[in-house]
N, C-alpha and C positions, 0 to 999 in steps of 0.2 A: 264190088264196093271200092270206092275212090276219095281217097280224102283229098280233094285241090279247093285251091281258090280261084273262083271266077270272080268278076268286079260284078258286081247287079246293076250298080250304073253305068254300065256298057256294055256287059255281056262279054269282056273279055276275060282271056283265060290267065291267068297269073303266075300260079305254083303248083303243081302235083306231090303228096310225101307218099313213100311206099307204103304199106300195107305191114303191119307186122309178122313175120311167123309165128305158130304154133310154140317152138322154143321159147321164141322173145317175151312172148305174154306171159307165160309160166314162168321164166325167169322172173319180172315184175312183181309174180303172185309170190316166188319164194321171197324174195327180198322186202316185200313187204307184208309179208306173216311174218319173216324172223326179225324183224324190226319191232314190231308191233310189240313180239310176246319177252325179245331179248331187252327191249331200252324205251320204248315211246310211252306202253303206260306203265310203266315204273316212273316217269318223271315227273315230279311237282305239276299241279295244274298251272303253278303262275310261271313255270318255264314254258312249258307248250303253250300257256299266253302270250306268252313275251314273244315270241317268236310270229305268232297270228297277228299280232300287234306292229312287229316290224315289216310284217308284209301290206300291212295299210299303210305303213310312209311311205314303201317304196313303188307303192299304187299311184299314190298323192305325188310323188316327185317322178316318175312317168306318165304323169295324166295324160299330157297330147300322145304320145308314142301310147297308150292301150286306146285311149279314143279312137284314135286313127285308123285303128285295127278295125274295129267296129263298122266303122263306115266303108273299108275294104271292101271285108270279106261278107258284111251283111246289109251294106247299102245305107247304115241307120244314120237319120238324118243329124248331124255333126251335134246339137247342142241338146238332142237326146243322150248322145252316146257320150256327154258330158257327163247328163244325170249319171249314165247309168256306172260310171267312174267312179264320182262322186258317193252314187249309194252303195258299192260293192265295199268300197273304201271302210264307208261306214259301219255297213256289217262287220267286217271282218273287226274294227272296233269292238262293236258292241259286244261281240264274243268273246274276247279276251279283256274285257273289263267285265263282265258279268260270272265268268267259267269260275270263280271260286264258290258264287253264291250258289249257280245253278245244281254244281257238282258238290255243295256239302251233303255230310251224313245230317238224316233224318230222326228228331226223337217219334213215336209213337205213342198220340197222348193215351193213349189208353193202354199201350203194354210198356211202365216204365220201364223193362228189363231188355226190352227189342227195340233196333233201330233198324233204319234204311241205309244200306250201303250205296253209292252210285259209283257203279264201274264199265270201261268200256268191255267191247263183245270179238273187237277184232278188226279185219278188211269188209270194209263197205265197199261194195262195188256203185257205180254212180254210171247211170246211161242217159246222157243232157242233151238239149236241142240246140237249135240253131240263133233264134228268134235275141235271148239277151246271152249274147256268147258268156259276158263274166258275170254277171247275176248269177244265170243257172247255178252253173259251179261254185259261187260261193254260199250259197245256200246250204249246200253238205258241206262244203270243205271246210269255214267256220267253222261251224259248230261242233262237225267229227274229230276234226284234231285237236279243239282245246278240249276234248274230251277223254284223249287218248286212241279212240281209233283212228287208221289208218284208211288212205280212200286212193281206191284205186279208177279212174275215170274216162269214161268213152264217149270223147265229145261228139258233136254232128259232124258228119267226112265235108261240107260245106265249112268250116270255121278254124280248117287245120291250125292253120297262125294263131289263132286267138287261144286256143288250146295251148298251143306250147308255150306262148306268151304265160297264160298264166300258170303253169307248171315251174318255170322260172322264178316266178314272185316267188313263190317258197322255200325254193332250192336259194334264191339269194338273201333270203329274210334267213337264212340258219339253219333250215331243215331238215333233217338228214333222209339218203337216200332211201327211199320206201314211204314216207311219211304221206306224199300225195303225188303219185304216178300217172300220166298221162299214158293212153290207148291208142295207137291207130289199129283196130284189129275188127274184125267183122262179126258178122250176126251170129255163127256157128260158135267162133271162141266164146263168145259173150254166154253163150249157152252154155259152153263146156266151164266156164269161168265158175254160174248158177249152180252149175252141178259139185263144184269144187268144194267139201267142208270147210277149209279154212277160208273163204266168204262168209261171213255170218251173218251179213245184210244187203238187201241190194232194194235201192231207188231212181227212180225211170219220171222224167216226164217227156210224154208225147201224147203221143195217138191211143185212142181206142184198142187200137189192134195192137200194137206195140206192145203196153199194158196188161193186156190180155194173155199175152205169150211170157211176157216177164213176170207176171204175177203166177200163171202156173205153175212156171218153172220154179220159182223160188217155194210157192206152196210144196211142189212134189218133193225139194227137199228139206222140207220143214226147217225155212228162213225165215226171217221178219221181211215185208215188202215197203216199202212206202211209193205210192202209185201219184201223180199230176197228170190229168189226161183231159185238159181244154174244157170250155165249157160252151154255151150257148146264151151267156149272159144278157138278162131284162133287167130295159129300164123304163121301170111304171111312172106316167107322169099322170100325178091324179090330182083331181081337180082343184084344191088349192095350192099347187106348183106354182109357183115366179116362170112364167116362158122361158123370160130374155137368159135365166140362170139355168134353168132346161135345156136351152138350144146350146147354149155355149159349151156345159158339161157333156152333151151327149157328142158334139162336134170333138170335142178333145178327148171325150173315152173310145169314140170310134176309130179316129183316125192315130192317135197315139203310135208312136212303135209303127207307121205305115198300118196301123189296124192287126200286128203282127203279134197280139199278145193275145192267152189263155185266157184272161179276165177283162180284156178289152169288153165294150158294151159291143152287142151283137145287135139285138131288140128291143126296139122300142115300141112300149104298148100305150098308147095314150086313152083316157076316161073321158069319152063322148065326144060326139059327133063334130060340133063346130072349134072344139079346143084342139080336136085330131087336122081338121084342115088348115088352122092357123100353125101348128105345130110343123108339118109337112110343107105346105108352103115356105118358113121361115128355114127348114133342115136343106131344103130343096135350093134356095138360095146361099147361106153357106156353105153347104158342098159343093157347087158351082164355082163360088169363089175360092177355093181351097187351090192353092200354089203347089203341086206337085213337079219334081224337079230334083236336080242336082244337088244329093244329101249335104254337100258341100257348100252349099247357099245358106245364107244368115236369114236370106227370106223364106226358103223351103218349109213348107210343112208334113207333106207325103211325100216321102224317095221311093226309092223301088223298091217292089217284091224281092226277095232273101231270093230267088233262083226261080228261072223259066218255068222249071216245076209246080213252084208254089203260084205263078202269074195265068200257065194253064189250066191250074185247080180249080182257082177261082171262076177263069173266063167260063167253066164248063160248069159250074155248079150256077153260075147266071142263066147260060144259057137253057139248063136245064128250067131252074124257074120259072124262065117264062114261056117254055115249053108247056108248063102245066098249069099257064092262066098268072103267072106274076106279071106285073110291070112295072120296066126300068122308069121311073120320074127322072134320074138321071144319071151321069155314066155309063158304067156300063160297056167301057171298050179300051182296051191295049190304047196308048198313047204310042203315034207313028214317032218313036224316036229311036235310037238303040239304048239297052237296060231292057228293067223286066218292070215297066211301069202300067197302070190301073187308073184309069179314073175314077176317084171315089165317087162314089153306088149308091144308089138306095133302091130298094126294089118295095113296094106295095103289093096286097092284090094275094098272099102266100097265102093258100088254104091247107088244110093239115096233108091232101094226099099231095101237095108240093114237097118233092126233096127238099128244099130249101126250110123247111119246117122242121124239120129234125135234125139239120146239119150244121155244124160249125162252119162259119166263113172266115176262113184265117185270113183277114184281110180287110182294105177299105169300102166294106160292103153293109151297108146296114139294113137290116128284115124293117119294115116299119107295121103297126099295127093300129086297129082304132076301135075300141069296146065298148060298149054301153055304158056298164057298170065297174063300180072296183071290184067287186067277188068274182065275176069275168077276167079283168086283168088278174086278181092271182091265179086263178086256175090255169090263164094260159103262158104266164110264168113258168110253173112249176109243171107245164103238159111239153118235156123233154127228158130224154135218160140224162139230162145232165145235173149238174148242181152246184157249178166253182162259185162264179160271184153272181152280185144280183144289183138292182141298183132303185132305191124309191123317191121321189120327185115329191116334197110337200112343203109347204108355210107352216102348214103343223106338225111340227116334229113328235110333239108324245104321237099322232095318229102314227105319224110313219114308221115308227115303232111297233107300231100293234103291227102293223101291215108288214114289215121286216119279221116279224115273228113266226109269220105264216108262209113265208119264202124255203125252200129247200135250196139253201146254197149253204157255202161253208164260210162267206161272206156276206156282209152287206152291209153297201154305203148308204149313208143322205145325203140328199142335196147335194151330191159331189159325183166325179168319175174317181177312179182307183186312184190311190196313192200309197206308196211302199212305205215301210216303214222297217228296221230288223225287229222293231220289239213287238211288231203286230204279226199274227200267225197266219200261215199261207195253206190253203187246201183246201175241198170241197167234200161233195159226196155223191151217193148215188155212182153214175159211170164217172164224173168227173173224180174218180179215186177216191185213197185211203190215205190214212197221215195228215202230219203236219209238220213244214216247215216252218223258219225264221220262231225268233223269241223262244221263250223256255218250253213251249210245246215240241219245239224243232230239233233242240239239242237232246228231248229224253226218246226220242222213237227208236234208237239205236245204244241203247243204254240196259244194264242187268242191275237193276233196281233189286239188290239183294239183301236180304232180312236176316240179321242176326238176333238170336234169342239167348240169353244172359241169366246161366243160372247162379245165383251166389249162394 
């Protein structure tokens, strides 16, 4: 394992940081248990606010210098990696304005004599991806420290800069050391980390497999997990959908983020025959005209794949497709430039014994689909082990409600593609995980909600 930076929009190589030892990682873990248990939640919630608080100014007053970073180490196209400044900023806001309400004591209307205590549990371990380098992270980081836990975090070995960068924000916002420790260490520490009691939580988004082995590990030693593991997101567009408001949203939840996000629209299922070939044709022509390019262009829409890795994923999970009867409408092939660029995809034609029916395409590749019926389109919604988001297409919105109801995700928009928000809550179900981050579901998953009982 290697944490460096290669540029995605060119494929060159940048920075290499060592690997930590064995010592070095256990030093971090002691230093932040004896922080934790000697000074951090002992302290006022509105100091550990204060201090989450001053790391959004000093977000806000380095905006271009973390932007930048963004666009570096993960190719994201410059006025994305604005947003995503802009919304980290905000969370981390939202946290230390909210942390007194969220973290008051509880009465218990029915046992006047018992309340609810809320207290943190300890070191959260944190294992983040690649895809929104300061998102991920402030996801926990928020909400764990104005809570009083401490968060220890093993970013992607693709984002080493952006990892230290924002280990930084904290230590300059007033921090003290332990409080939120950055990782370069590998798959086995991270194990031995799991195995460690004074870890008392640990949260992971990735992969299936990934998940898989973190959630064991954390089950085998009776931890709390919080799991994010991508989804295969549908978007129904049923028969009284607005097209022109269809095409546009599915154009911008597909391609967003270069097509790089968990809740990005995957699939789209369209409600009968002649609204599925106006639908396609109209997808077919937008993605055509989609300006893929130097993240660094004000006209860019799609930059590059986050690494060669993630550019040959894709190439191979197309190929596979139409190995099994799919067909490219269009895209479909590496752009002859250097970087790790995609022409955004749509592929038709995907029957269930297609890989590409069960799989996530991290990427600007879209499944398209075309059903009879609505009760067709949900069944084949909800016919994936996944479950993050979902997305439903209608002029009638009470209907698209009813039809939202009967969706297996842990979201679901109307009439819209994703939009982030800190006070709306992040997470799925089924294989797309367990938990919930953002908003007050995200700050209690790591929390001892302890019940005191009052005899007088």
């Amino acid at each position: 394992m290697v944490f460096q930076t290669i540029n995605p929009a060119t494929g060159e190589f940048v920075k290499e940081f060592p690997l930590q030892s064995d010592e070095e990682v256990f030093a971090a873990l002691d230093t932040a248990d004896r922080l934790y248990r000697e000074d951090w939640k002992f302290r006022p919630v509105a100091e550990r606010a204060r201090i989450v608080a001053r790391a959004a100014e000093i977000l806000r007053e380095k905006h271009d210098e973390y932007r930048d970073l963004l666009t570096l180490e993960m190719g994201k196209v410059t006025r994305f990696g604005d947003f995503e400044v802009d919304l980290v900023a905000d969370i981390l806001d939202y946290y230390a304005q909210h942390a007194e309400k969220f973290l008051a004591e509880q009465e218990l209307p029915d046992e006047p004599d018992a309340k609810l205590v809320t207290e943190p549990i300890g070191v959260i371990l944190a294992i983040e991806p690649w895809n929104f380098p300061f998102y991920q992270l402030v996801r926990v980081a928020a909400s764990q420290l104005v809570a009083g836990n401490v968060v220890l975090m093993k970013h992607a070995e693709s984002v080493p800069q952006c990892a230290l960068a924002f280990a930084r924000l904290f230590e300059e916002a007033g921090a003290p050391e332990g409080a939120y420790t950055n990782l370069f260490c590998g798959i086995d520490q991270i194990g031995k980390l799991i195995d460690d009691f004074r870890v008392r939580g640990v949260t992971l988004t990735g992969s299936e497999r990934a998940g898989t082995s973190v959630g064991e590990r954390a089950g085998r030693n009776l931890k709390k997990a919080v799991l994010e593991l991508g989804g295969s997101d549908p978007a129904l567009i049923l028969p009284g959908a607005r097209m022109d408001q269809a095409v546009e949203q599915v154009v911008m939840g597909r391609t967003y983020n270069s097509g790089q996000g968990c809740v990005n629209i995957k699939r789209v299922i369209v409600v009968g025959a002649e609204r599925g070939e106006q639908m396609l044709a109209a997808l077919k022509d937008a993605f055509a005209a989609i300006k893929v390019g130097d993240p660094t262009d004000e006209e860019t829409q799609v930059g590059p794949l986050a690494s060669e890795r993630a550019l040959d994923g894709l190439l191979r999970q197309i190929g596979e497709a139409k190995a099994a009867g799919g067909t490219v409408v269009t895209g479909g092939n590496r752009l002859d430039r250097p970087g790790f660029y995609l022409e955004p995809t749509i592929i038709t034609g995907i029957t269930e014994d297609n890989p590409l029916y069960h799989e996530e395409a991290f990427g600007p590749v879209l499944s398209f689909y075309v059903v009879e019926s609505e009760e067709e389109a949900i069944r084949l919604a909800n016919a994936t082990r996944f479950g993050l988001g979902s997305y439903v297409f209608d002029a009638d919105v009470e209907h698209a409600q009813d039809v939202a109801a009967r969706l297996e995700a842990g979201m679901v928009f109307i009439n819209s593609c994703f939009a982030d928000s800190p006070s709306r809550p992040f997470g799925g179900v089924k294989n797309s995980g367990f938990g919930r981050e953002l908003a007050e579901l995200g700050i209690g998953e790591f929390l001892n909600r302890k019940m005191v009982k009052i005899a007088r």
